[in-house]
C-alpha positions as CSV (number, residue, x, y, z in Angstrom):
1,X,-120.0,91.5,-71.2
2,X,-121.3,94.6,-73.1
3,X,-121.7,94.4,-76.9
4,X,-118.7,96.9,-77.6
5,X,-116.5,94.1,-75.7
6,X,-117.7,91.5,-77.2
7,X,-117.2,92.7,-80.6
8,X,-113.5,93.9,-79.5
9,X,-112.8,90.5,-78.3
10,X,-113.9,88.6,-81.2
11,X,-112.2,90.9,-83.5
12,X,-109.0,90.3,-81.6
13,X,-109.3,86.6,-80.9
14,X,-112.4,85.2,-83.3
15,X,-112.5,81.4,-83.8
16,X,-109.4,80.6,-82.1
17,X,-110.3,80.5,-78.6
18,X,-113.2,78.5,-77.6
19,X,-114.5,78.0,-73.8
20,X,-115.2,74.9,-72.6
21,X,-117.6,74.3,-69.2
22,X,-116.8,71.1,-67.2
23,X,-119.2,69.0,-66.5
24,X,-119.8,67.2,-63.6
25,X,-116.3,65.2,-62.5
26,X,-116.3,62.1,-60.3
27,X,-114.1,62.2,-57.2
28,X,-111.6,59.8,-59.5
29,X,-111.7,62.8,-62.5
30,X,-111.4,65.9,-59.9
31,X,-108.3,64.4,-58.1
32,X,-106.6,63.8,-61.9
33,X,-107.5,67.7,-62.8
34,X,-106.5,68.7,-59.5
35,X,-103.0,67.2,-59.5
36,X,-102.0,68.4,-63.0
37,X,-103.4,71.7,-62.4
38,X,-100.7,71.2,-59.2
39,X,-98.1,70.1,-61.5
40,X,-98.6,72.7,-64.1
41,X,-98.5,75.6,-61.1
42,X,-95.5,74.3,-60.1
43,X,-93.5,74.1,-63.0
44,X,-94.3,77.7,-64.0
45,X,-93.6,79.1,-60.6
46,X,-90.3,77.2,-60.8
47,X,-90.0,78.8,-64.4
48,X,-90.4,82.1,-63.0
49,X,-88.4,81.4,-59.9
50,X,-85.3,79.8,-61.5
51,X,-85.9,77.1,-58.5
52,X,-88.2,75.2,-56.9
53,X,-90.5,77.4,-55.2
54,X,-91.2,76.6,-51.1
55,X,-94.1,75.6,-49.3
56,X,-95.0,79.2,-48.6
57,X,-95.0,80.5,-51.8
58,X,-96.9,77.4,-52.9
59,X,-99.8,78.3,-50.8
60,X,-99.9,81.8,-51.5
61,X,-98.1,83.0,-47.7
62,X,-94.7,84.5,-49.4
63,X,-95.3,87.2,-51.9
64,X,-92.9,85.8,-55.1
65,X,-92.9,89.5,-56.8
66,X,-90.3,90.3,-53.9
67,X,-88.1,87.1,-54.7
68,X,-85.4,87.5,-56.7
69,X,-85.5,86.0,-59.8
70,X,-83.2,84.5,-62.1
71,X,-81.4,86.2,-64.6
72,X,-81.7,84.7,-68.2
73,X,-78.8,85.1,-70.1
């Protein structure tokens, strides 16, 4: 990132956000990420959906910006 960015970013979000690199998993550690990453995906496509989403749309095949969603009242 350029300086000017930088600066921009930290003015806007300084101190509260910090990044995090992961360090090496075991196989044990990457399936655990791996299936809560899955689990959080899924509940905010079914958030966005208003319904379980299908296997397409899980995998990226069906676009979901066609779907139509539901209406929050």
């Amino acid at each position: 990132m350029g300086q000017r960015i930088k600066n921009n970013f930290n003015k806007r979000f300084g101190g509260r956000i910090r990044i995090v690199y992961a360090q090496k998993l075991s196989v044990e550690e990457k399936q655990l990420v791996n299936e809560k990453l899955y689990k959080a995906m899924m509940e905010v496509l079914s958030g966005i959906l208003g319904r379980e989403p299908t296997q397409r749309e899980i995998l990226g095949l069906d676009d979901i910006s066609q779907c139509k969603l539901k209406k929050t009242q």
